[in-house]
PyMOL commands that place a pseudoatom at each C-alpha (Angstrom):
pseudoatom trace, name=CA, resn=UNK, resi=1, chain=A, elem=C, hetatm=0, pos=[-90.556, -60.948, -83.929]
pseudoatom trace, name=CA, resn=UNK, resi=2, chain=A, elem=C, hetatm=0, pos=[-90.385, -64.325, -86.272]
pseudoatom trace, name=CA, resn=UNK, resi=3, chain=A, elem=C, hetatm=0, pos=[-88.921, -63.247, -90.038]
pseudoatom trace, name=CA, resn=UNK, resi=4, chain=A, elem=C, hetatm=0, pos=[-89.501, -65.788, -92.918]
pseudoatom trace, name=CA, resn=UNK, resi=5, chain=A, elem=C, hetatm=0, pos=[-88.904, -64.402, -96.082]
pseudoatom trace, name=CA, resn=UNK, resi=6, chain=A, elem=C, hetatm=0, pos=[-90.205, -61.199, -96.485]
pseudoatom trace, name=CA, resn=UNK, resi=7, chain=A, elem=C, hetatm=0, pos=[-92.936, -61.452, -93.756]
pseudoatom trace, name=CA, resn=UNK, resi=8, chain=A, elem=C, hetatm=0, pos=[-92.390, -60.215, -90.425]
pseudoatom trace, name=CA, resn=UNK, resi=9, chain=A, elem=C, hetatm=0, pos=[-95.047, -60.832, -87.442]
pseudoatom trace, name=CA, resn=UNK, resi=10, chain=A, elem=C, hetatm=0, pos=[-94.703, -60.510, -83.522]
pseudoatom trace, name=CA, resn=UNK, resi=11, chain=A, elem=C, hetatm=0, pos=[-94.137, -64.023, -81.929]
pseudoatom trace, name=CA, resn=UNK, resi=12, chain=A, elem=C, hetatm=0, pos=[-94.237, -65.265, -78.562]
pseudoatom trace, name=CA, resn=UNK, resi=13, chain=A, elem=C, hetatm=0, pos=[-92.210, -68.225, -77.517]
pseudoatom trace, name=CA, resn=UNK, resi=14, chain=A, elem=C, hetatm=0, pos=[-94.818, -70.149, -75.292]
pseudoatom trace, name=CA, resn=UNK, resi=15, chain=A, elem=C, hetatm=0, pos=[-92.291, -73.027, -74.440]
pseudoatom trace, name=CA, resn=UNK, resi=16, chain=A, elem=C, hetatm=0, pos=[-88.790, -73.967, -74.735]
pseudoatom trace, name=CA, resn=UNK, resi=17, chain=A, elem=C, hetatm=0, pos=[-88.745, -77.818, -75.259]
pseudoatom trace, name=CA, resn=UNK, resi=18, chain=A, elem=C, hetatm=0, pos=[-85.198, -78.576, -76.196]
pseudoatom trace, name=CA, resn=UNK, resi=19, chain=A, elem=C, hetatm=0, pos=[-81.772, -77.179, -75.984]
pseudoatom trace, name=CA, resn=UNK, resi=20, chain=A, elem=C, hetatm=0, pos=[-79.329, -78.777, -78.391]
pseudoatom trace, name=CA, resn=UNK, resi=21, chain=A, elem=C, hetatm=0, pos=[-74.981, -79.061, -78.644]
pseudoatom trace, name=CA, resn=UNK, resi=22, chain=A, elem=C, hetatm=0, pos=[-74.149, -76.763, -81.135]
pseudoatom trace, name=CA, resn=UNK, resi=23, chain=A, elem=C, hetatm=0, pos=[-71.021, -79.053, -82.400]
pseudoatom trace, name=CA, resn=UNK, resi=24, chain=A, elem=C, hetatm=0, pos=[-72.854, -82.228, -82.291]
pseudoatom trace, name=CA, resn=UNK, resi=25, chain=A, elem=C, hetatm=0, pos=[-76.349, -81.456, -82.374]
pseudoatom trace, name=CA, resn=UNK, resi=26, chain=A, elem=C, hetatm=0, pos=[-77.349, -83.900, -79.361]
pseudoatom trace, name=CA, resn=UNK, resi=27, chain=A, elem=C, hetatm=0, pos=[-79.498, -83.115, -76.794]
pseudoatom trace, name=CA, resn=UNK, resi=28, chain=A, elem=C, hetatm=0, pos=[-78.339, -81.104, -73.863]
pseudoatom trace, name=CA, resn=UNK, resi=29, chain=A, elem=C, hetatm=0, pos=[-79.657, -80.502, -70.056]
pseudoatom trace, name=CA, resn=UNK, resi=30, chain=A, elem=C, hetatm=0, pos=[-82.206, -77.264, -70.489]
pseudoatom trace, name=CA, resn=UNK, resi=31, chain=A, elem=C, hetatm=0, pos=[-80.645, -74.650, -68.377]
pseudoatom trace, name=CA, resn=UNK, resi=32, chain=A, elem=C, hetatm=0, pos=[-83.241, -72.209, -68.764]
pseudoatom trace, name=CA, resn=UNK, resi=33, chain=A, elem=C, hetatm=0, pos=[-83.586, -70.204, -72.299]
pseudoatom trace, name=CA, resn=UNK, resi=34, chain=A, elem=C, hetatm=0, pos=[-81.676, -69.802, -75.253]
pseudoatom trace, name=CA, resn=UNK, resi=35, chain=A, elem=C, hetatm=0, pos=[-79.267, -67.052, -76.138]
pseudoatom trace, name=CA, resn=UNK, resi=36, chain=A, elem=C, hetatm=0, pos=[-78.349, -65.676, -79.593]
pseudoatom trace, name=CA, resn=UNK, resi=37, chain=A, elem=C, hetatm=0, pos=[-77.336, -68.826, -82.000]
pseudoatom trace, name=CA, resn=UNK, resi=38, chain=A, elem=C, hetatm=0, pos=[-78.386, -71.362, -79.782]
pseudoatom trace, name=CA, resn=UNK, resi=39, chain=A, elem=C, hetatm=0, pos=[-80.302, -74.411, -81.314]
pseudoatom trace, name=CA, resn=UNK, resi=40, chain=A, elem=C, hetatm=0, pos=[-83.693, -75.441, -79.725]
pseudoatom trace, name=CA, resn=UNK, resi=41, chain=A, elem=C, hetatm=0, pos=[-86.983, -77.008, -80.087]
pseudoatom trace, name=CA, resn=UNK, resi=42, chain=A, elem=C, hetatm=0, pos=[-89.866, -74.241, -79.101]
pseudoatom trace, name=CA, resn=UNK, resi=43, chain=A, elem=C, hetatm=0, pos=[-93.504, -73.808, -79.436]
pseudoatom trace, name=CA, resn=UNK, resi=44, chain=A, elem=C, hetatm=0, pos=[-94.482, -70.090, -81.025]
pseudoatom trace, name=CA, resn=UNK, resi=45, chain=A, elem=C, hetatm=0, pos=[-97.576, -68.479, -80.967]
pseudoatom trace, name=CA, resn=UNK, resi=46, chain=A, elem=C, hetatm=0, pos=[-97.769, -65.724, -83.694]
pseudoatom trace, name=CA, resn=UNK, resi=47, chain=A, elem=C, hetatm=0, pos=[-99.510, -62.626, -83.841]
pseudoatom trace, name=CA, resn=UNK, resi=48, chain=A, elem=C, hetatm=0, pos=[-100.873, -63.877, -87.477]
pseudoatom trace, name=CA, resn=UNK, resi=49, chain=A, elem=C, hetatm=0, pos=[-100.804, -66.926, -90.082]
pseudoatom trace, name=CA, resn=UNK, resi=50, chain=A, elem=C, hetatm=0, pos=[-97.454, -67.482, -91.884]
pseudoatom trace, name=CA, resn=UNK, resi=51, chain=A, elem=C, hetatm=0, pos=[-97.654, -69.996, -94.368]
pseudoatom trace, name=CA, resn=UNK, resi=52, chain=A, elem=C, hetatm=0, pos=[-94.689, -72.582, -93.230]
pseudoatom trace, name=CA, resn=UNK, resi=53, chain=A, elem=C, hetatm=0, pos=[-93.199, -75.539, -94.935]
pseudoatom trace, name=CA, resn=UNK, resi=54, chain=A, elem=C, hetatm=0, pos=[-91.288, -78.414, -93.138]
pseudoatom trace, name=CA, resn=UNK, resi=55, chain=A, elem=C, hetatm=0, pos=[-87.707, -77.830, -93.144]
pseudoatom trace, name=CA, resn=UNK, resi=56, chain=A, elem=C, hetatm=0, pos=[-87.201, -81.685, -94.400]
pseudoatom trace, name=CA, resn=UNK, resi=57, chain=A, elem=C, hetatm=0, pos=[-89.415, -80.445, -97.165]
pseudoatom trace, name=CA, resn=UNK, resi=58, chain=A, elem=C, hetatm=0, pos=[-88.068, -77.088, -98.077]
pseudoatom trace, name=CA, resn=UNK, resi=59, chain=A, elem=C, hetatm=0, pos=[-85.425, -75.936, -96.055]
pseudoatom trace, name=CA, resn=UNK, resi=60, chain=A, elem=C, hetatm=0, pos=[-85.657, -72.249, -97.535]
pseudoatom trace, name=CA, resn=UNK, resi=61, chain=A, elem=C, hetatm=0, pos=[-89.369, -71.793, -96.703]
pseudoatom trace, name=CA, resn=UNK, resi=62, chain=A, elem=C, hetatm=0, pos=[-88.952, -74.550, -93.728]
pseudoatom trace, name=CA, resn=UNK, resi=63, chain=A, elem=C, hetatm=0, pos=[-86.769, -72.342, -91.371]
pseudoatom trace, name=CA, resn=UNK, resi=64, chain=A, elem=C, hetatm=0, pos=[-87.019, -68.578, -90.001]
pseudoatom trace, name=CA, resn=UNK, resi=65, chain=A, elem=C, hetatm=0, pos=[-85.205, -66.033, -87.925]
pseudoatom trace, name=CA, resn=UNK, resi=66, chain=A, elem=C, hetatm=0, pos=[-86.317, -64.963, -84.322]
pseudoatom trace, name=CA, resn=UNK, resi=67, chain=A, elem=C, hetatm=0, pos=[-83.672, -61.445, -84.177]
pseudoatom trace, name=CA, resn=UNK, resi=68, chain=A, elem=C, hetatm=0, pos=[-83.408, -60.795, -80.381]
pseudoatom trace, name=CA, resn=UNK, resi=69, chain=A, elem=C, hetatm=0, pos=[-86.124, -58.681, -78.705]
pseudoatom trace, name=CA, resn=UNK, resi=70, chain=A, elem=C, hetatm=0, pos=[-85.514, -55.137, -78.166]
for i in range(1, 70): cmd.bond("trace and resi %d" % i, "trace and resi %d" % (i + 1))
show_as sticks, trace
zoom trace
């Protein structure tokens, strides 16, 4: 599930493309996923169109949640 806002819609993550330091923000060796809080680069396919702003832009309409799968 992918949550911005008030709109909720099922989400796949196709592809994890970067893993980052959470104290420094740097790039770190990809170890295989992500768990809860970690920082990442990733390429989602939704279930339907969300409009999205960049973050740079508008950092309240530019970011989301992904809640952990059940």
């Amino acid at each position: 599930m992918l949550q911005l806002g008030t709109k909720t819609t099922l989400a796949v993550i196709e592809r994890i493309i970067a893993k980052y330091d959470l104290d420094s923000l740097e790039p770190i060796p990809f170890d295989g996923g992500l768990l809860v809080n970690d920082l990442g680069v990733v390429q989602i396919r939704l279930a339907q169109q969300i409009p999205v702003d960049r973050y740079a832009d508008l950092p309240r309409t530019g970011s989301f949640l992904l809640p952990q799968s059940i």
